[in-house]
C-alpha positions as CSV (number, residue, x, y, z in Angstrom):
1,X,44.2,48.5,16.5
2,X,41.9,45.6,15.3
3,X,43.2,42.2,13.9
4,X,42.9,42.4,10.8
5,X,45.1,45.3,10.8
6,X,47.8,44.1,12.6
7,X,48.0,40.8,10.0
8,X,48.6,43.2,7.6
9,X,51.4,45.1,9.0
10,X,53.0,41.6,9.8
11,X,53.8,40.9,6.3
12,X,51.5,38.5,3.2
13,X,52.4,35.5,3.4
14,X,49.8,33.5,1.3
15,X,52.5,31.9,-1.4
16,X,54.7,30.4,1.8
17,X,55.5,26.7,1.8
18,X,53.0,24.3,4.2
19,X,54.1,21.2,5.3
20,X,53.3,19.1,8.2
21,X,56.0,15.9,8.0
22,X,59.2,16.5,10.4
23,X,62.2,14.0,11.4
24,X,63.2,13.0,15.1
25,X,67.0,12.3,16.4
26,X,67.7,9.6,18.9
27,X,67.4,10.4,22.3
28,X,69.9,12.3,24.5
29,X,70.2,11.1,27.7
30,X,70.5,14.3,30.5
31,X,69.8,12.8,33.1
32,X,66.4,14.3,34.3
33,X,65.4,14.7,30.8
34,X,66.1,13.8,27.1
35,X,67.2,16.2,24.5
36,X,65.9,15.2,20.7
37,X,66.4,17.1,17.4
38,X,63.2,17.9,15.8
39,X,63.6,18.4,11.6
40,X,60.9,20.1,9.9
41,X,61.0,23.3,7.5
42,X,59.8,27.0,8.0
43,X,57.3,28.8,5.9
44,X,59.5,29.1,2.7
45,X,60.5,25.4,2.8
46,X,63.9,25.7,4.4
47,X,65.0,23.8,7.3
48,X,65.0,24.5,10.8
49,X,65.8,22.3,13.6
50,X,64.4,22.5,17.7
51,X,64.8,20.4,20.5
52,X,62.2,18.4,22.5
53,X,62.8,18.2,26.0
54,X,61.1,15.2,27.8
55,X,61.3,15.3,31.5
56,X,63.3,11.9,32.5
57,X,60.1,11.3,35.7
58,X,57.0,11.2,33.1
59,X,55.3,9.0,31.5
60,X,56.0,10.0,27.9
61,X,53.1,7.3,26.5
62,X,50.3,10.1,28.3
63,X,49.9,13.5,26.6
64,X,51.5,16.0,28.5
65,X,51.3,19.8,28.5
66,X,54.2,21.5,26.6
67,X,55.5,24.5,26.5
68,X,57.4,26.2,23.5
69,X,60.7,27.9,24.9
70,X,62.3,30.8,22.8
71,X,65.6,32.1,23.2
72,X,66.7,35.4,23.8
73,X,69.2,37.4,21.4
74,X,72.2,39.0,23.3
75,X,74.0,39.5,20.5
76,X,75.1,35.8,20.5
77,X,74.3,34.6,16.8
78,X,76.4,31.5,17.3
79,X,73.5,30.2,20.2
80,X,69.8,29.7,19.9
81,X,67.7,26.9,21.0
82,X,70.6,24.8,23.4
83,X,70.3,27.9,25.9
84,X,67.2,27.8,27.4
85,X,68.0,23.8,27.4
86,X,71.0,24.8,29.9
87,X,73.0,22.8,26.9
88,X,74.3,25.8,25.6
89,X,75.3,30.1,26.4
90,X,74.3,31.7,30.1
91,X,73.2,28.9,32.1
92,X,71.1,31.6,34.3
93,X,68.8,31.7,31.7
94,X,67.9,27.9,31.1
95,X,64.8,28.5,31.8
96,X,63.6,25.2,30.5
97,X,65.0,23.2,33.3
98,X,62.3,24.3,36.0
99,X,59.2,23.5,33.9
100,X,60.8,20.6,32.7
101,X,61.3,19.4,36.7
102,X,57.4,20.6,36.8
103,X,56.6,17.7,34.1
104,X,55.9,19.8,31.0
105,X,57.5,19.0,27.8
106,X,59.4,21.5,26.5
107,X,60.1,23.0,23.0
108,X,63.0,25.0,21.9
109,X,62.9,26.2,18.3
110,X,65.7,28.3,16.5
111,X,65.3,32.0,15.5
112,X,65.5,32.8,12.4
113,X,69.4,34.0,12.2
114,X,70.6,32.1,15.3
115,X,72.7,28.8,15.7
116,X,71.8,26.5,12.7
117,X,70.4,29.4,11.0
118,X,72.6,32.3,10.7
119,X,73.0,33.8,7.0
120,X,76.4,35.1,5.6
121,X,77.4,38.7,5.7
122,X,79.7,40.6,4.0
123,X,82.0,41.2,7.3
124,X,81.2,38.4,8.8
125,X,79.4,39.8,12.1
126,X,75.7,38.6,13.3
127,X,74.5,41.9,13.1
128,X,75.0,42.7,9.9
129,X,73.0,39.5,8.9
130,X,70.2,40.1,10.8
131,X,69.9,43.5,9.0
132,X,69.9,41.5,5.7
133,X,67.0,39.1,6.7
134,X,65.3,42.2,7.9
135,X,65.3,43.9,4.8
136,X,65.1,40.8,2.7
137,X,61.6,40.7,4.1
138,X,60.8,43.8,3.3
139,X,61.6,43.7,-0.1
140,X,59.2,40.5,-0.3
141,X,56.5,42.9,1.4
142,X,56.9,40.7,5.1
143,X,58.4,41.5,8.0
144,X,61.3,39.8,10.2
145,X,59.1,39.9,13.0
146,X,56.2,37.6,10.4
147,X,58.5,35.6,9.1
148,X,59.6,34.3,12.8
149,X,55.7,34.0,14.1
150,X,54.8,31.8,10.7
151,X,58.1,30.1,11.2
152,X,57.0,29.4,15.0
153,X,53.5,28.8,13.3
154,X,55.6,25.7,11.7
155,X,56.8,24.7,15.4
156,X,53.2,24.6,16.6
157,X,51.9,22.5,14.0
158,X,54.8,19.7,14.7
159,X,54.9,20.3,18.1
160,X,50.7,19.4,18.6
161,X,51.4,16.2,16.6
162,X,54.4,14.9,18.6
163,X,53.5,11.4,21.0
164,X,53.3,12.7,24.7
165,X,51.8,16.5,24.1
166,X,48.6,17.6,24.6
167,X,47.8,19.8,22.1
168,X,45.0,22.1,23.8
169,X,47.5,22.5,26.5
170,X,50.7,24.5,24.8
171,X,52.1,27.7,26.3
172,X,55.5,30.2,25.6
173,X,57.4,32.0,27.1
174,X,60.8,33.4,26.6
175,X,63.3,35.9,27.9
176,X,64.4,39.2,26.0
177,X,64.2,38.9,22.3
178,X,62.8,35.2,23.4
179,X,60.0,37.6,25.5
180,X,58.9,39.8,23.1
181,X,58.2,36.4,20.4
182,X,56.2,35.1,23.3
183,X,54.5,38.3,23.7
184,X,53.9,38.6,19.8
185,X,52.9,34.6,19.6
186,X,50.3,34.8,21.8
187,X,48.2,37.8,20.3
188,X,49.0,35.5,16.2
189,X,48.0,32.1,17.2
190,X,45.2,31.2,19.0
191,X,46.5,27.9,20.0
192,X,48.6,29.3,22.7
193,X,46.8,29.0,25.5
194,X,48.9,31.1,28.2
195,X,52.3,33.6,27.5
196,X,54.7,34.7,30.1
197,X,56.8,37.2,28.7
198,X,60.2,38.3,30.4
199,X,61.9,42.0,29.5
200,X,60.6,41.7,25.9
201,X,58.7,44.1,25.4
202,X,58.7,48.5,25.4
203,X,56.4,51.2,23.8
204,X,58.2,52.0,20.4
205,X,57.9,55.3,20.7
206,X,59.7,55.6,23.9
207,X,62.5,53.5,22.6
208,X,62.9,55.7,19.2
209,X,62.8,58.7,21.7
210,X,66.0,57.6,23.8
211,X,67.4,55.9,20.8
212,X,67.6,52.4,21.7
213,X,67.8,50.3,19.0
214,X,66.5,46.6,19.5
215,X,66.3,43.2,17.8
216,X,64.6,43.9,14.2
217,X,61.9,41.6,15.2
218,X,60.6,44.2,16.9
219,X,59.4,46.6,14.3
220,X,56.4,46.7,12.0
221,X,56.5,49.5,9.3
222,X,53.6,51.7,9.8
223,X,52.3,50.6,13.3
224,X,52.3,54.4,14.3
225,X,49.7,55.0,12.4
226,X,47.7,52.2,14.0
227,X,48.9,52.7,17.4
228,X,51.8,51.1,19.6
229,X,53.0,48.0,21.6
230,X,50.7,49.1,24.9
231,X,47.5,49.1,22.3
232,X,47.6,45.3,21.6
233,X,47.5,44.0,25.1
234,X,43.2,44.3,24.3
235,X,43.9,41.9,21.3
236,X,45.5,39.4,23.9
237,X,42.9,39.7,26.5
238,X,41.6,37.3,28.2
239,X,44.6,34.8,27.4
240,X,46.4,34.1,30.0
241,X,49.6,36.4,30.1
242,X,52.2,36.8,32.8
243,X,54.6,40.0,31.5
244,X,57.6,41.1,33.4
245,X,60.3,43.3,33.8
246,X,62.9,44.7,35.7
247,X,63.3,48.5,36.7
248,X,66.8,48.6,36.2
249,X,66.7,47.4,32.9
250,X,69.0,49.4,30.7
251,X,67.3,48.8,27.1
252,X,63.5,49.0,28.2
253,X,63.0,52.2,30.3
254,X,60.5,52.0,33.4
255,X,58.3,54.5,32.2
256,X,57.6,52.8,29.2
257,X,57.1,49.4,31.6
258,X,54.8,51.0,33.7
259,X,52.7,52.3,31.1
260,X,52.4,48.7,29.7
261,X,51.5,47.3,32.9
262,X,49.0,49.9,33.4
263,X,47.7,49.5,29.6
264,X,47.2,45.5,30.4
265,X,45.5,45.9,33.1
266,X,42.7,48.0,31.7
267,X,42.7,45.6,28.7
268,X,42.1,42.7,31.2
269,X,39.6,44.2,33.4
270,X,37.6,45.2,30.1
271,X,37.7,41.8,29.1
272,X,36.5,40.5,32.4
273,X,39.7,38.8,32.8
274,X,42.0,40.4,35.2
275,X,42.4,37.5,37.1
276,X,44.4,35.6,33.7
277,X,46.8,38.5,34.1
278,X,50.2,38.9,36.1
279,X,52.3,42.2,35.8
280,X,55.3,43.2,37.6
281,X,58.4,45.5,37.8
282,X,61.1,44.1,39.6
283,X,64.1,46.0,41.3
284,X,66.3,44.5,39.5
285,X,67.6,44.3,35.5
286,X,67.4,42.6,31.9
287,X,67.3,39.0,33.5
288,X,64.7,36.1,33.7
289,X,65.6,35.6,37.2
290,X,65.2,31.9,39.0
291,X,62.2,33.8,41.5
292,X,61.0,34.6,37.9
293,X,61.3,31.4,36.7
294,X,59.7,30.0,39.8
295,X,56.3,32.3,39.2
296,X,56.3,31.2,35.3
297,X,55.7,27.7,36.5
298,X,53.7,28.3,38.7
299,X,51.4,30.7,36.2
300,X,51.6,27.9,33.9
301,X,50.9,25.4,36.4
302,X,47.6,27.7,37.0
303,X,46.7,27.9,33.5
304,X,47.5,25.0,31.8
């Protein structure tokens, strides 16, 4: 699968709304950092809101590197970009609070759907929302899953302007749903200069074979006939990517895990770059685990 090809499965979105000019809240003291509310709108001109996270022990004045932190889906609607923040859901996965102690500023935008941005549905539920925005996108001839990398497109732009980030030095990383936008971020913007990627990702195929259905960011009309998730991994090559996942994991099946390990590491050799690349299955589950949020600093650290 080339490029050019993938872009067009993602969705045209050549008559979406650009525009650089956000708004920042007063600062939230947290102790070791400060929490702001960044305003700025998505690709179709409506709002979204993230927080910047400044460690409380830098020296804001000097660009730092950041990192963009996206949050995972669990079918909690009413939470998006507090959790990683530890403001906010499963405190396990506030995986913004170690690189934050590691001095990086920290972005957390809002999904598409989540927190701020859920849409109405006729019974009220979350899920029956998200199947709306799904197939309001398709009816626009998008996808969810391009609406949310031009929306995170938006983040980017705002984010690389804001005092105290360096902008050649921005990474992502996220957990679940919050994994597999890192995953797919990396390979659309070339900005992004390293991805770790916890329990995100799975071979389609494998997951319409045992009939696991998944966040409908996942899926791209018509990628079978291009290929699958473990063909795109040469497209990411040699950015620096640190994927991971857990051999208990109930909703992405080992084999499928292995076989995307495997499939990255012959992407990374080929592209002289093995040494950018971390892959692991862990015996555990669907969790971005603190030893896992140790090693994504540490990767980053590396990289950035």
């Amino acid at each position: 699968m080339d490029r050019s090809t993938l872009l067009s499965l993602i969705g045209s979105f050549e008559l979406t709304h650009f525009d650089n000019s956000y708004e920042l809240a007063d600062e939230v003291d947290h102790g070791t950092f400060t929490a702001q509310e960044v305003s700025y709108t998505d690709c179709d001109g409506k709002p979204i809101t993230a927080l910047l996270l400044i460690p409380s022990h830098i020296d804001a004045s000097i660009p730092h590197p950041a990192i963009i932190a996206c949050h995972q889906h669990a079918g909690e609607y009413e939470i998006g970009k507090e959790e990683p923040a530890g403001l906010a859901g499963d405190g396990s996965n506030a995986f913004a609070l170690p690189l934050l102690e590691a001095g990086y500023v920290v972005f957390c935008p809002e999904h598409i759907g989540f927190g701020a941005r859920q849409v109405p549905s006729r019974d009220g539920s979350g899920r029956e929302a998200e199947r709306w925005l799904f197939v309001e996108e398709l009816l626009k001839g998008r996808t969810l899953l391009g609406k949310s990398l031009h929306d995170l497109s938006r983040g980017l732009a705002v984010l690389s302007t804001l005092p105290g980030v360096d902008s050649g030095r921005i990474g992502i990383a996220g957990h679940s749903m919050g994994g597999l936008m890192a995953f797919w971020f990396g390979l659309f913007e070339n900005r992004i200069r390293a991805v770790a990627s916890s329990c995100g990702i799975g071979p389609l195929r494998l997951l319409q074979q045992r009939y696991i259905n998944h966040t409908f960011n996942m899926y791209l009309p018509g990628i079978f006939h291009h290929g699958d998730i473990e063909d795109l991994f040469s497209l990411l090559a040699p950015t620096p990517l640190y994927l991971t996942f857990g051999a208990n994991d109930p909703i992405f099946p080992k084999e499928g895990s292995h076989l995307l390990c495997t499939r990255a590491k012959e992407a990374y050799e080929a592209a002289g770059a093995i040494d950018a690349l971390i892959t692991e299955i862990t015996d555990d589950g669907h969790g971005y685990t603190a030893e896992k949020q140790k090693k994504s600093v540490e990767f980053f650290n590396r990289w950035l």
